[in-house]
N, C-alpha and C positions, 0 to 999 in steps of 0.2 A: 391884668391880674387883680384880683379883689383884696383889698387890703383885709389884716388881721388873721389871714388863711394864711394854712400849710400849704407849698406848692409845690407837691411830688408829680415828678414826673417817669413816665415808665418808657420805655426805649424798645419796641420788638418789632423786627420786621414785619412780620404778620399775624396779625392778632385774629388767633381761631373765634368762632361762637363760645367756647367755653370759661377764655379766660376774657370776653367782652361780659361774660354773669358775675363773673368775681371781681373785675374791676369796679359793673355797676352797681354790684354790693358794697364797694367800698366809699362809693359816691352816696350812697343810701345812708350809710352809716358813719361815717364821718364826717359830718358838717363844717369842721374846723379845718378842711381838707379843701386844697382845689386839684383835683386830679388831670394831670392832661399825658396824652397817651402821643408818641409819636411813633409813626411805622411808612411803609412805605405802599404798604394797600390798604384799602378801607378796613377797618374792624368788621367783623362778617357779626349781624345780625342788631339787634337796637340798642345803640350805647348812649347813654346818659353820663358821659365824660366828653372832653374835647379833644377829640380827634385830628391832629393834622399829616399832612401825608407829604412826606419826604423828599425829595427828588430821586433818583436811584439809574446811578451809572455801570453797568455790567461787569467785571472785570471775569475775561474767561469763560470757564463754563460753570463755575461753582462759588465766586466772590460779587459782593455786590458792594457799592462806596456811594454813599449818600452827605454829599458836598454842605459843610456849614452845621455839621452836629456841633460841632465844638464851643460855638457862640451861645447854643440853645443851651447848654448846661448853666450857664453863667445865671437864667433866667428862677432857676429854682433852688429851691431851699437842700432838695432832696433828688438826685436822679437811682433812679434804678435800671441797670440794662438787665434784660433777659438774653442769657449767653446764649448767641448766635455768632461762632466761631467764621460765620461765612459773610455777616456784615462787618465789614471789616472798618469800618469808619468808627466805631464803639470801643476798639481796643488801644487805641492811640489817645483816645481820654484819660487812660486810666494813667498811661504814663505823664500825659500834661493839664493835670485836672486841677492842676493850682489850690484853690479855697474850696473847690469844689467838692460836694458829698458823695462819693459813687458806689454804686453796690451793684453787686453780680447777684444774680437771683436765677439758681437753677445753676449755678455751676458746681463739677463733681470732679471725683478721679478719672480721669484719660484712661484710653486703654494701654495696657501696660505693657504691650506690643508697638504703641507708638513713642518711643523716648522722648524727640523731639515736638512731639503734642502736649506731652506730658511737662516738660520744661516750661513753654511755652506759656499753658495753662494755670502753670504756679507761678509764673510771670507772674500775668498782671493778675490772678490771685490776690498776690501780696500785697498791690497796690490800688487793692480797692480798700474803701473804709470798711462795710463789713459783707460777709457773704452769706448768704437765703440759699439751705440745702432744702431739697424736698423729704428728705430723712434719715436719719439719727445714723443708719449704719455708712453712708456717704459720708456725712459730714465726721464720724470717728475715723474714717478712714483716710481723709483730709488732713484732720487736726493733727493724728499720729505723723505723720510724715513734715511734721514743722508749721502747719499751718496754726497763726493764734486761737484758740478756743475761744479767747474773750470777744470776738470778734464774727464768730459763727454763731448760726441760729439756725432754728428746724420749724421752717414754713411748708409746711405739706402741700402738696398738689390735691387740688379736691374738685370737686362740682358744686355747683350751687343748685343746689336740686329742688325747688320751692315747696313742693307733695310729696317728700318723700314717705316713706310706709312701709313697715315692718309686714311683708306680707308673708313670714315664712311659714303661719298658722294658719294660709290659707288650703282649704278643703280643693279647692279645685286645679292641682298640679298637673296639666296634659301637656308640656313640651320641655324639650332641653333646647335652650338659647344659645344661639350665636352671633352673638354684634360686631361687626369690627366692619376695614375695608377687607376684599378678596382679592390680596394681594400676596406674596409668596413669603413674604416675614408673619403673616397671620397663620399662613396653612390652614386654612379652613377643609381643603381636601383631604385632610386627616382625619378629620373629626368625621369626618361623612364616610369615610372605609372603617372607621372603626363603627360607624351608628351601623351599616351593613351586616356587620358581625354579631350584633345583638340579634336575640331570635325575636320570631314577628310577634310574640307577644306582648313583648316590652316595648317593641316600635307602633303596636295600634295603641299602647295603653299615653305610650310617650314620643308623640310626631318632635321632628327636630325641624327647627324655624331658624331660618337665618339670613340678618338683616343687615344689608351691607352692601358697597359696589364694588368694583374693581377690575381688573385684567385677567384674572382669573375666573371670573362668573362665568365665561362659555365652556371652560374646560372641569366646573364643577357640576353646571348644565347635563354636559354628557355624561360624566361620571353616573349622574343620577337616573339618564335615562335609561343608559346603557346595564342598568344593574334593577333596573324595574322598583326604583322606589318612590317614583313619584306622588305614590299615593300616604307615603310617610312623610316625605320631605319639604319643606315651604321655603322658598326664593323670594322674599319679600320685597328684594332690594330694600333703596336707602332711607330711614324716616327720621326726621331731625323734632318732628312734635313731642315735645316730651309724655303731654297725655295718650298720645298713640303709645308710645316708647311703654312706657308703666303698666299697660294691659298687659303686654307681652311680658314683662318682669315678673307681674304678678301670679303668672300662669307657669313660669319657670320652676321645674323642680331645680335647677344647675344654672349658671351663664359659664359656658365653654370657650375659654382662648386655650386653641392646642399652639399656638403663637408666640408672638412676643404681647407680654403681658402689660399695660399701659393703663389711662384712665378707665377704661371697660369692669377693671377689677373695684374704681370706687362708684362709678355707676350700680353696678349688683349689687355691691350691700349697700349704697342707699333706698334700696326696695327689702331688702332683708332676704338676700339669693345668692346660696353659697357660691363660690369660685370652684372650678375645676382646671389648674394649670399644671404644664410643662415643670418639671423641676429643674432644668437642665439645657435652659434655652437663654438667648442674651436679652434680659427682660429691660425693663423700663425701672426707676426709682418706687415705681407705684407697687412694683411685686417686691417691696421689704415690706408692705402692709399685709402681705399673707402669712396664715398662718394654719399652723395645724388644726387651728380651732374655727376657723372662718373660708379655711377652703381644700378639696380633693387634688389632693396633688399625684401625677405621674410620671413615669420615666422618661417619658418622651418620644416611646416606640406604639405605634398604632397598637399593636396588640393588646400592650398595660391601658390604654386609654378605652379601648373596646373595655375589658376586666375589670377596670373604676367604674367606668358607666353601668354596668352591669349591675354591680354592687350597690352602686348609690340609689337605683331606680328600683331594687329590691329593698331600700331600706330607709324608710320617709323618718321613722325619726331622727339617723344622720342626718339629713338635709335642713330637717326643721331646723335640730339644733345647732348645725354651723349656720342656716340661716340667720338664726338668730345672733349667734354670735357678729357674724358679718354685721346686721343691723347694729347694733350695740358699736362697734368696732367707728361704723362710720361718723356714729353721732357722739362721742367720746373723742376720737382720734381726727375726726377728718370733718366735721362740721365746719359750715365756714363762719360760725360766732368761734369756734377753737383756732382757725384757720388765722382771721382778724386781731385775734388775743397776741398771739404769736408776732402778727408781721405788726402788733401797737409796740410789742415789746422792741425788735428792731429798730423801729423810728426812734422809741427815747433813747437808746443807747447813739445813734447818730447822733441827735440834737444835744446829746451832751459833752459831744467832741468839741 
């Protein structure tokens, strides 16, 4: 440990590429900081923090128990778990966390179908030091039900996006975008019977490109062949280069999740590209960032989502202007200097415990 440092440490089973950008944001920019991240697989992509890697004993088909978390808190000033209800080695801190500092980062309301999740969760809620909601309307819905206010805080989920770019005033708008996995919570085959439904006007003027893998790709394959659109349609599979990624942003009239709506919605307006979603689907924390002004929202029946699409490709200023919005939206609300501000405010409320 380097003397004179903060020694926060973050606790997630598996640390995606996305929050390996924002942790080494936080490396970047706090020098007064030693960050060290423990998980039980490698950080996926180049991390500029210290990574150590867990042991990890199975339990079942759904728990996993990583032997001797509980000595490693003792180590830092600051731990934070990312709630993962299925490493179950992280919840049994909170009950015997001694001097220790602990914070839930990412935990929300249960569904309200499961009582005993729900209990459970306001558990050890209560006995962490404080809790990191991804947004305002989880964390009021928390607080309302007994949870301390003084003790919550609204740490957005964001991207680190290094080029981002208001491109909604771009002249050269030829596709509607699909990014996600092709999996059956995405429903990408949706969006593809409703792009059928647009006349071939709108489909030469606006080819539909969709970037992504899954178990679903052979079954949207045929969809495509079998209905003769291949000449509209682009399977690009999966691209993780963010400079490839922003070509395709920039060229978007729309980015389309007929899905469950997740980080993809702060992807788009970091490029300045309105949102087109589901109203009425069990979305991610990221879709309390939408809004009437930053994105197309539908019912959630192929036909209305044909009827938006329709609409919106007839009518560039809509687009521009929620483009714009979106842009604005991301660099106000979801920046990660906003992002930073936020989880600095967090830490001194800790350190004055």
């Amino acid at each position: 440990m380097q003397a004179n440092k903060l020694r926060v440490a973050f606790f997630q089973y598996q640390v995606p590429f996305y929050r390996t950008e924002l942790f080494n944001f936080l490396v970047r920019n706090l020098s007064n900081m030693e960050i060290v991240v423990y998980s039980v697989k490698n950080a996926e992509g180049n991390y500029e923090f210290t990574n150590f890697i867990l042991p990890e004993i199975t339990i079942g088909r759904n728990f996993w128990l990583s032997p001797g978390v509980r000595n490693l808190v003792k180590k830092h000033d600051i731990n934070i778990l990312l709630n993962d209800i299925h490493w179950i080695s992280l919840f049994p801190l909170l009950l015997l966390k001694g001097n220790a500092r602990l914070v839930l980062w990412g935990q929300g309301i249960s569904n309200k179908n499961n009582p005993i999740g729900l209990i459970f969760r306001r558990l050890i809620a209560n006995q962490a030091n404080a809790l990191l909601f991804y947004d305002v309307i989880r964390r009021d819905i928390f607080c309302n039900k007994g949870q301390l206010l003084s003790k919550s805080f609204v740490v957005p989920n964001t991207l680190v996006i290094h080029e981002r770019h208001d491109y909604s005033e771009f002249s050269g708008k030829d596709i509607i975008l699909c990014i996600g996995r092709l999996n059956g919570n995405k429903r990408t085959i949706d969006l593809v019977q409703a792009y059928m439904s647009l006349n071939i006007d709108i489909r030469a003027k606006y080819n539909l490109v969709i970037i992504g893998e899954g178990e679903k790709r052979q079954e949207i394959q045929n969809y495509i062949l079998s209905n003769n659109l291949s000449s509209f349609v682009q399977m690009v599979g999966s691209i993780y280069n963010e400079r490839i990624l922003r070509t395709f942003y920039k060229r978007a009239i729309c980015s389309v999740i007929p899905g469950t709506v997740g980080l993809g919605a702060v992807h788009a307006f970091a490029y300045g590209v309105p949102l087109l979603a589901a109203i009425n689907r069990k979305h991610g924390p990221e879709f309390n960032y939408c809004n009437n002004e930053n994105t197309f929202f539908y019912d959630g029946s192929i036909q209305n989502l044909s009827m938006v699409l329709n609409e919106l490709c007839e009518d560039s200023n809509a687009t521009k202007k929620k483009g714009s919005n979106a842009f604005k939206y991301y660099t106000t609300k979801l920046d990660p200097q906003q992002w930073l501000y936020e989880f600095q405010h967090a830490l001194s409320y800790l350190l004055d415990l």
